[in-house]
N, C-alpha and C positions, 0 to 999 in steps of 0.2 A: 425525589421529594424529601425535605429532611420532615421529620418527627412526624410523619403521617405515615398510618396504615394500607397500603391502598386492599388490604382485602375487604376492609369495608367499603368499597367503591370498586366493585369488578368491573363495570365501564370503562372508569381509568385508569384501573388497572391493564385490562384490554389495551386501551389506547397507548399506554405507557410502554407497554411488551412489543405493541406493531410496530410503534417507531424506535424502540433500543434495535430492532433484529431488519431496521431497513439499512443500504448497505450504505449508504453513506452518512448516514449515525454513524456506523461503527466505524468510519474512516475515519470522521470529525473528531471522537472520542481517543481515537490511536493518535491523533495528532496533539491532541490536548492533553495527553500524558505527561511529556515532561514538565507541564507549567501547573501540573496540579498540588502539587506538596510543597510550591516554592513560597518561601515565608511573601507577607503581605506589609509593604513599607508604607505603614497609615500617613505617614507624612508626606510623603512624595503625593500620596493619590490626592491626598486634601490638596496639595498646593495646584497639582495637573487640574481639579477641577472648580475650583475656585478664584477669584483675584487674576483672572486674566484678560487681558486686550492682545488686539490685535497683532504690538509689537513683543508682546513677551510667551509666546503660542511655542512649545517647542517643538521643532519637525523630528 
């Protein structure tokens, strides 16, 4: 969670902890490594998700 505490919320906290330490969390998470520090091209994502039809969709 970004800028939250969760010790003021031990429930979610709880629930937070059960699911980081199930294992295929942590496989998802080992696989999402290399795309996590890769810079973020605001233009590309703008254009992928806006102003598109059917012929301009890229595979």
């Amino acid at each position: 969670m970004i800028d939250q505490n969760l010790e003021n919320f031990p429930n979610l906290k709880r629930w937070f902890e059960t699911i980081q330490a199930r294992p295929a969390t942590v496989r998802a998470y080992a696989k999402a490594e290399p795309f996590i520090n890769q810079p973020i091209d605001m233009e590309k994502m703008w254009s992928l998700l806006f102003n598109q039809s059917a012929s301009t969709v890229q595979l």
